[in-house]
KOLMI-480430 format. One record per residue (C-alpha): x, y, z; residue in three letters; residue number from 1. Coordinates in nm, 3 decimals. Layout:
+---------+---------+---------+-----+-----+
!      xx !      yy !      zz !  aa !   i !
+---------+---------+---------+-----+-----+
!       X !       Y !       Z ! ALA ! NUM !
...
+---------+---------+---------+-----+-----+
//
This chain:
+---------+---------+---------+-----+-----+
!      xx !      yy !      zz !  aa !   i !
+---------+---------+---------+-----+-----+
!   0.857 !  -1.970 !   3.133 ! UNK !   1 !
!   0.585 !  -1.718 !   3.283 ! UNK !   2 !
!   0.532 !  -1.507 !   2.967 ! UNK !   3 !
!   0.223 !  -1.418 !   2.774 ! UNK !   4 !
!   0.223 !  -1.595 !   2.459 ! UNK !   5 !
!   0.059 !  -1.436 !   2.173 ! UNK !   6 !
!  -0.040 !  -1.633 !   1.876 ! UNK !   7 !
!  -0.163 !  -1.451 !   1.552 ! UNK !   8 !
!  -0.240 !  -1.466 !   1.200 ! UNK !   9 !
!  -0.489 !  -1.407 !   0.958 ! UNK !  10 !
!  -0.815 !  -1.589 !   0.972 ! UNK !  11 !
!  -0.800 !  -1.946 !   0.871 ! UNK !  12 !
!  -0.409 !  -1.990 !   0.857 ! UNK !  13 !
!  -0.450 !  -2.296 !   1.130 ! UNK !  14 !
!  -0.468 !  -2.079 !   1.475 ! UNK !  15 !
!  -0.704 !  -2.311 !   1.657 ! UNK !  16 !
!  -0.558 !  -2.658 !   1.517 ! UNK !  17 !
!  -0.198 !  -2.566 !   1.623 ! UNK !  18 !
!  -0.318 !  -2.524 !   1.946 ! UNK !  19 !
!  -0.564 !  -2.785 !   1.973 ! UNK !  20 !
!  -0.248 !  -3.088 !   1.874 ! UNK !  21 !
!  -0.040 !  -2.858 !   2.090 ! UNK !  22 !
!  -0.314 !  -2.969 !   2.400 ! UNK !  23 !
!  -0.304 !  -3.299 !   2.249 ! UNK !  24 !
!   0.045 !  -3.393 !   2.183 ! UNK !  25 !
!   0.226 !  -3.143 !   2.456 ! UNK !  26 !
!  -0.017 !  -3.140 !   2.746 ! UNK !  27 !
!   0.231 !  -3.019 !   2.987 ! UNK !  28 !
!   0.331 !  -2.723 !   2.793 ! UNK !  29 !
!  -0.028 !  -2.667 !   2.690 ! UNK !  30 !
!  -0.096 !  -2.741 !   3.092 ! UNK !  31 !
!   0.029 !  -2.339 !   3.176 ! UNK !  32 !
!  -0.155 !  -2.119 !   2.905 ! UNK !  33 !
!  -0.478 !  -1.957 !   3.060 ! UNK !  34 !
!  -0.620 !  -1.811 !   2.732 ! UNK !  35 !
!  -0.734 !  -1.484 !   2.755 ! UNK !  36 !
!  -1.100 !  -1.370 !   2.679 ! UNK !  37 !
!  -1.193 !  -1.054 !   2.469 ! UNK !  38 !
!  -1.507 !  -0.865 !   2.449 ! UNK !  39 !
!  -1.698 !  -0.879 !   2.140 ! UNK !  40 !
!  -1.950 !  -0.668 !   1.970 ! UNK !  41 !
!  -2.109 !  -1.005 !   1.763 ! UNK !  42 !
!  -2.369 !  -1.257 !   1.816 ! UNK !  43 !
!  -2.247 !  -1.564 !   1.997 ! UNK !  44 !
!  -2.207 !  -1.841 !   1.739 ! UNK !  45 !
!  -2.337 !  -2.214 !   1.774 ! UNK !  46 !
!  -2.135 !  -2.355 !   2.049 ! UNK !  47 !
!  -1.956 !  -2.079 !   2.178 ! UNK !  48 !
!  -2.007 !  -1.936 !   2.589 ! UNK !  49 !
!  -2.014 !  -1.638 !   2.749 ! UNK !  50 !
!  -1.687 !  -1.600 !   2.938 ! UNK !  51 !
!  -1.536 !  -1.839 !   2.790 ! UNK !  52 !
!  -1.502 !  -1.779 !   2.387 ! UNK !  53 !
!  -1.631 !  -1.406 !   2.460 ! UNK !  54 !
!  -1.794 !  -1.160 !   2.696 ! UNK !  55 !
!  -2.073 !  -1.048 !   2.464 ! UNK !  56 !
!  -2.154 !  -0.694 !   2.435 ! UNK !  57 !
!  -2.310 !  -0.447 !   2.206 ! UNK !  58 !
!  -2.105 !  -0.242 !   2.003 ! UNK !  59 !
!  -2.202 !   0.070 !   2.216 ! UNK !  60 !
!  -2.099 !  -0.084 !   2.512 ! UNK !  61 !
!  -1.775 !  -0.203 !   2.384 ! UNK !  62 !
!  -1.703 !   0.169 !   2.201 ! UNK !  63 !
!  -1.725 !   0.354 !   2.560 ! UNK !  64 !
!  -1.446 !   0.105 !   2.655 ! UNK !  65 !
!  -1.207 !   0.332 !   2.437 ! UNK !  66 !
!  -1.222 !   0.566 !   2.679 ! UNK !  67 !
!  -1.170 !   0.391 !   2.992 ! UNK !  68 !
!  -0.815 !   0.321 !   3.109 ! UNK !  69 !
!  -0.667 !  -0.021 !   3.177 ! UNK !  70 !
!  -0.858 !  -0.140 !   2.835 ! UNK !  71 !
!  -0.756 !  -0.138 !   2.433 ! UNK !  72 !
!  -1.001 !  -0.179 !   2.135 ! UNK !  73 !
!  -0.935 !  -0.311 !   1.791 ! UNK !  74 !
!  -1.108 !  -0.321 !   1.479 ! UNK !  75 !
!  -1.107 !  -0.648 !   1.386 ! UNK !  76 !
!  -1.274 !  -0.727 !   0.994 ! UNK !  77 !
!  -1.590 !  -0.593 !   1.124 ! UNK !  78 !
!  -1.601 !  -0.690 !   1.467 ! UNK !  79 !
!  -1.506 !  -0.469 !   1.742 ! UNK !  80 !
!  -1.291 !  -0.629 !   1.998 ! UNK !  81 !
!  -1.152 !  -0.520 !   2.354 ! UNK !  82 !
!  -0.934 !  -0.677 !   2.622 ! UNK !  83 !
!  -0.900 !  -0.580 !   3.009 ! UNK !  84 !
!  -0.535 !  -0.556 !   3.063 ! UNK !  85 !
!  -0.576 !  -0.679 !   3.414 ! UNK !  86 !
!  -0.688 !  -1.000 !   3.263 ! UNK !  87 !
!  -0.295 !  -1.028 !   3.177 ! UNK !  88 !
!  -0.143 !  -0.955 !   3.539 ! UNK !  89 !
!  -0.425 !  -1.128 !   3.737 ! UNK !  90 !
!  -0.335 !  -1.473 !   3.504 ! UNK !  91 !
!  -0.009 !  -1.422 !   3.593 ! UNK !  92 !
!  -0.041 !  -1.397 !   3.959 ! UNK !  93 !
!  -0.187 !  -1.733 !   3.943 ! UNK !  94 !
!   0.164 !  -1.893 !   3.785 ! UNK !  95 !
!   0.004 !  -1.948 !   3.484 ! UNK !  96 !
!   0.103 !  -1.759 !   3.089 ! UNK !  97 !
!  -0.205 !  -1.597 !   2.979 ! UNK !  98 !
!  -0.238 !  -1.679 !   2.611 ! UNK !  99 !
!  -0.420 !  -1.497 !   2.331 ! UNK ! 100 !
!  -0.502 !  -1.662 !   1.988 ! UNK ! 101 !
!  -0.639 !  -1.416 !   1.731 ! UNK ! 102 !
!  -0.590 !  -1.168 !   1.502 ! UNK ! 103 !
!  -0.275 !  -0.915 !   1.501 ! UNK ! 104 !
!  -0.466 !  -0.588 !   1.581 ! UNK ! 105 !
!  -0.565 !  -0.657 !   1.925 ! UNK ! 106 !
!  -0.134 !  -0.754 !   1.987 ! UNK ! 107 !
!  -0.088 !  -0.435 !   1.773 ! UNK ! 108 !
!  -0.290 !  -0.241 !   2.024 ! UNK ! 109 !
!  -0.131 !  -0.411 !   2.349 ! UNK ! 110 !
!   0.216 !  -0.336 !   2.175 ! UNK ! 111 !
!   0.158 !   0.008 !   2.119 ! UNK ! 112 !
!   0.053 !   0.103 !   2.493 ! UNK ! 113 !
!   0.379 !  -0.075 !   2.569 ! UNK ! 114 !
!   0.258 !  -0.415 !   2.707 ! UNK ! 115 !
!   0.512 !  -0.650 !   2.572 ! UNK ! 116 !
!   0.740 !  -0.489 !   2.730 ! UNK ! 117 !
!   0.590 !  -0.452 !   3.085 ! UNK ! 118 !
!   0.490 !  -0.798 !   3.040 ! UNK ! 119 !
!   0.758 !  -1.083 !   2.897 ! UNK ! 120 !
!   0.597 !  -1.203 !   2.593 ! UNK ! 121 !
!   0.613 !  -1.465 !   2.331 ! UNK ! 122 !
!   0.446 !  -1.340 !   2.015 ! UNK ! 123 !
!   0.441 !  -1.605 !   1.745 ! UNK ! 124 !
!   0.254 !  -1.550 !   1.394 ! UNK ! 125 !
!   0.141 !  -1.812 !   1.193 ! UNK ! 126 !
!   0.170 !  -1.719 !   0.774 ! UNK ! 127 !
!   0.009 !  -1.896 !   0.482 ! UNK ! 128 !
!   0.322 !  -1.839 !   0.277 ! UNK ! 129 !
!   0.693 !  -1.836 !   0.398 ! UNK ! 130 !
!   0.952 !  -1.590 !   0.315 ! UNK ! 131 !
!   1.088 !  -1.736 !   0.028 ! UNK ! 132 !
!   0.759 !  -1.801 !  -0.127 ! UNK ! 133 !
!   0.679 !  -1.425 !  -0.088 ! UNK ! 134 !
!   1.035 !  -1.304 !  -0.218 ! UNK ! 135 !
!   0.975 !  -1.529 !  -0.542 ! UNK ! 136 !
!   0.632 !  -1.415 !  -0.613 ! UNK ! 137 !
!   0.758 !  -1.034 !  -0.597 ! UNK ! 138 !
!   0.940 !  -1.067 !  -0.845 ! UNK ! 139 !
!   0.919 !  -0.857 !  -1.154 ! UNK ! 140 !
!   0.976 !  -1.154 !  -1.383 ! UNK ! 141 !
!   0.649 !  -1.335 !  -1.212 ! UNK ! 142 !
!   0.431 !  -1.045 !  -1.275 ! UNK ! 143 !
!   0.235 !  -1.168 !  -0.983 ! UNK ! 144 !
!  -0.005 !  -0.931 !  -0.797 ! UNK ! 145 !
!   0.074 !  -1.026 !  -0.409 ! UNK ! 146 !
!  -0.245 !  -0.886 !  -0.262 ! UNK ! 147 !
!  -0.476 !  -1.116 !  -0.520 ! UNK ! 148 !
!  -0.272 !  -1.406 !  -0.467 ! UNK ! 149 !
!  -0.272 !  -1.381 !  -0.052 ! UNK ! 150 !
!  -0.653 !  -1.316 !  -0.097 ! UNK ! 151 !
!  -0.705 !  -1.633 !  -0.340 ! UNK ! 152 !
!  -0.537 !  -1.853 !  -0.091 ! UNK ! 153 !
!  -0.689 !  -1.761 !   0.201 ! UNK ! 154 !
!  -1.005 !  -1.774 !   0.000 ! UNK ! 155 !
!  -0.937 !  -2.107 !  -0.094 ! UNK ! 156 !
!  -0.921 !  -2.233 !   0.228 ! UNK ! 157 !
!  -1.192 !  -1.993 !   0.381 ! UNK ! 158 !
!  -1.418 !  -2.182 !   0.152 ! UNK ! 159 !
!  -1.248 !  -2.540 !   0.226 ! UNK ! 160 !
!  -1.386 !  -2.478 !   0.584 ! UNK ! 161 !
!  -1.704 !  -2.328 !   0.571 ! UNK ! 162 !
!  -1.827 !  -2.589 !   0.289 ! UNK ! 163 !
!  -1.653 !  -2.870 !   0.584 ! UNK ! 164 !
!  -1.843 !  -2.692 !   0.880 ! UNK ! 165 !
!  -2.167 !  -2.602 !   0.710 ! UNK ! 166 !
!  -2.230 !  -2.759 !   0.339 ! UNK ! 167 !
!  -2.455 !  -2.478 !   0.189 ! UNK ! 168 !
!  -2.322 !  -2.152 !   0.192 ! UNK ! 169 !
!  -2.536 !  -1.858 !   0.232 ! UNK ! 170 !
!  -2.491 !  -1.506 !   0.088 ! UNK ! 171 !
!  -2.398 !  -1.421 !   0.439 ! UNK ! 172 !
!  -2.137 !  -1.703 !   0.444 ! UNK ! 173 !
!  -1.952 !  -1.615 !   0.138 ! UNK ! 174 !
!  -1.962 !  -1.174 !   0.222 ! UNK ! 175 !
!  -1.806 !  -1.283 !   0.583 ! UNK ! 176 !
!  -1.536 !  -1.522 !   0.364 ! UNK ! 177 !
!  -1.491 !  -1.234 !   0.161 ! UNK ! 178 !
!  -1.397 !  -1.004 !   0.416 ! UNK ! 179 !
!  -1.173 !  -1.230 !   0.621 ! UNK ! 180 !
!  -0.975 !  -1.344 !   0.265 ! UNK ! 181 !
!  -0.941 !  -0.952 !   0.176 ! UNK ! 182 !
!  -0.830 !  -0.864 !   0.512 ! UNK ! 183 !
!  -0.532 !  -1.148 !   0.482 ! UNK ! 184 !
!  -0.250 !  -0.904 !   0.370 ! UNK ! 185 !
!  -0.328 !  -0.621 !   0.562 ! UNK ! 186 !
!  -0.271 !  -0.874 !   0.851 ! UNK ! 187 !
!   0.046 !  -1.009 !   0.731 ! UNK ! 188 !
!   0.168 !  -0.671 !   0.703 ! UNK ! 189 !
!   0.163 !  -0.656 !   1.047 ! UNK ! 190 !
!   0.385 !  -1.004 !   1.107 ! UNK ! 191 !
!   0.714 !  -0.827 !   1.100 ! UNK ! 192 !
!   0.646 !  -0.702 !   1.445 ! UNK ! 193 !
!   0.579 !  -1.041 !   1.554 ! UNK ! 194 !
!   0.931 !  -1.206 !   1.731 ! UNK ! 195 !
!   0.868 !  -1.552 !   1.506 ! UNK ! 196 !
!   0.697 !  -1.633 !   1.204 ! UNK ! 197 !
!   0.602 !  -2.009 !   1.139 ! UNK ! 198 !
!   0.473 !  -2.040 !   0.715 ! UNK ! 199 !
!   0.178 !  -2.299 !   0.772 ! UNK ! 200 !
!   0.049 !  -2.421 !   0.438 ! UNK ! 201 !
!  -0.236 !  -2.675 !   0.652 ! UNK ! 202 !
!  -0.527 !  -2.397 !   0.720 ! UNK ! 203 !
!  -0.806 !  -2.484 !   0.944 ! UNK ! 204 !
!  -0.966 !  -2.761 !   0.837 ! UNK ! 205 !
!  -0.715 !  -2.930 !   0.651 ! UNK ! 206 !
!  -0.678 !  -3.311 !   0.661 ! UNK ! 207 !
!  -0.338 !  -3.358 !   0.765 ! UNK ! 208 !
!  -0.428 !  -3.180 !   1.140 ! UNK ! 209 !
!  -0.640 !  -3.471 !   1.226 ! UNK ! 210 !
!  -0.717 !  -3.708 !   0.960 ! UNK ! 211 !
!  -0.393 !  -3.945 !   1.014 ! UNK ! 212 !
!  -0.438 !  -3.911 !   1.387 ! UNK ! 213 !
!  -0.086 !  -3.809 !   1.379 ! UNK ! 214 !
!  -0.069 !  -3.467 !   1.216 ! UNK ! 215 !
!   0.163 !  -3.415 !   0.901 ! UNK ! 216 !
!   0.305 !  -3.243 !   0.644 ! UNK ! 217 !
!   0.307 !  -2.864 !   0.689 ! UNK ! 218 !
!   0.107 !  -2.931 !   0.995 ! UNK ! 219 !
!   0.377 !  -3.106 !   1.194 ! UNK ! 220 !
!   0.642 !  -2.857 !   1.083 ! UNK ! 221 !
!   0.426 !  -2.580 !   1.254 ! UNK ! 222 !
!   0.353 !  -2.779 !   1.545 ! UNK ! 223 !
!   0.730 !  -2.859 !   1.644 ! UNK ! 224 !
!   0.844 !  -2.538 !   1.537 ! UNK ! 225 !
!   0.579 !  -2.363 !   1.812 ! UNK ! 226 !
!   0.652 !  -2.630 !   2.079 ! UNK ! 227 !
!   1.004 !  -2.576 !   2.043 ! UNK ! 228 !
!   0.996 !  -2.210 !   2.125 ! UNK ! 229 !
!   0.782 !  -2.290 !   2.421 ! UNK ! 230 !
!   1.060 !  -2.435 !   2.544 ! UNK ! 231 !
!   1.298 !  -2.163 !   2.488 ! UNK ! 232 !
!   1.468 !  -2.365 !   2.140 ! UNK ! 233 !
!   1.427 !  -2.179 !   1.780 ! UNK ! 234 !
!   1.413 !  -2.430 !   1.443 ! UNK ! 235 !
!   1.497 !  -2.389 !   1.087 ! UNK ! 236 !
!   1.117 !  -2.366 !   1.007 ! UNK ! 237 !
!   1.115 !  -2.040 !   1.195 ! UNK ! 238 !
!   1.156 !  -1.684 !   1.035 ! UNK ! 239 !
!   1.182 !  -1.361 !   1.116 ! UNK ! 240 !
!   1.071 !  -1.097 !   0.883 ! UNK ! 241 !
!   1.195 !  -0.697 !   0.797 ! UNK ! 242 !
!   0.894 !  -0.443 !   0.740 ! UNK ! 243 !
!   0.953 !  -0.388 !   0.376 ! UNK ! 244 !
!   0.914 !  -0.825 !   0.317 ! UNK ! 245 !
!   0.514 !  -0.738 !   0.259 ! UNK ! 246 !
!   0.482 !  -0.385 !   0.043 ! UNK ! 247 !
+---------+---------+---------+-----+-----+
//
């Protein structure tokens, strides 16, 4: 399969640990993704490399991208983002799937200059509820308010892995938690778009990714699900969604 694979969701919902037991568990499949690197307008963070997490750039230098051709630019909670579409053909040339793992606006961009469809492409987002889940808690009779609920969990576990990473949060730590938990539904209101949705309850940082070796629970649901439609096969833990799921 020589596709681009896109996989997306909002911060925290388990991204990089899907992907990491994907490398561990599926090597071969992992074996053909040749991820694809963005430029960003933030400080490098402790452990991450130039040309390899990021090209680092000021925001300046990233804004007069907007106006070149053969790039796109997202917002992304703060951060402004860009991607050299070449990147995408010059991955594929090699034989290998060029594979983004992120956030849905820079997919939302490459969609709307007509990308996925001049390149084959496997987009994949990865929710913090399912479908049902959302359907019961819209219901009149719960009185629940979706937006603070989506915001609480991904709070929850925003917190769960900054206190796991770091120990003492700073003021800084909890305003960039806040902005990634209260940017949650604005990103799930884009996973309609998305070909597959996989509900992953195990965020980032959660123990049954790693803690058991073997990973588990909600966690191994998500995994097979994703390896499965690498390989061209669609489960029962995967959903597809209508625009009006996520008001």
């Amino acid at each position: 399969m020589n596709k681009m694979v896109v996989l997306s969701g909002p911060s925290c919902v388990g991204k990089g640990p899907i992907f990491t037991a994907l490398r561990r568990f599926y090597p071969e499949l992992a074996s053909h993704f040749k991820q694809l690197v963005l430029f960003n307008d933030r400080s490098p963070r402790p452990g991450e490399e130039e040309g390899v997490d990021y090209f680092f750039r000021s925001r300046g230098t990233i804004e007069a991208l907007r106006d070149r051709d053969g790039y796109v630019v997202a917002d992304v909670r703060g951060d402004l983002q860009a991607l050299e579409i070449a990147q995408i053909q010059s991955i594929m040339d090699t034989g290998l799937m060029p594979f983004f793992e992120g956030n849905p606006f820079v997919p939302g961009k490459l969609r709307d200059v007509g990308l996925f469809e001049r390149f084959p492409t496997l987009s994949v987002f990865l929710s913090p509820l399912s479908r049902e889940e959302i359907l019961y808690l819209k219901d009149p009779e719960r009185g629940v308010d979706l937006n603070k609920f989506i915001t609480d969990v991904q709070r929850h576990k925003l917190l769960h892995r900054t206190q796991r990473q770091k120990g003492q949060l700073s003021l800084r730590d909890l305003e960039n938690i806040e902005k990634r938990c209260t940017s949650a539904l604005l990103e799930m209101r884009e996973a309609w778009r998305f070909e597959h949705i996989i509900p992953l309850h195990d965020g980032e940082g959660h123990e049954n990714w790693d803690a058991f070796y073997y990973p588990i629970g909600s966690a191994r649901k998500a995994l097979l699900a994703f390896a499965a439609l690498l390989q061209g096969q669609v489960t029962t833990d995967i959903e597809q969604w209508t625009a009006d799921l996520i008001p």
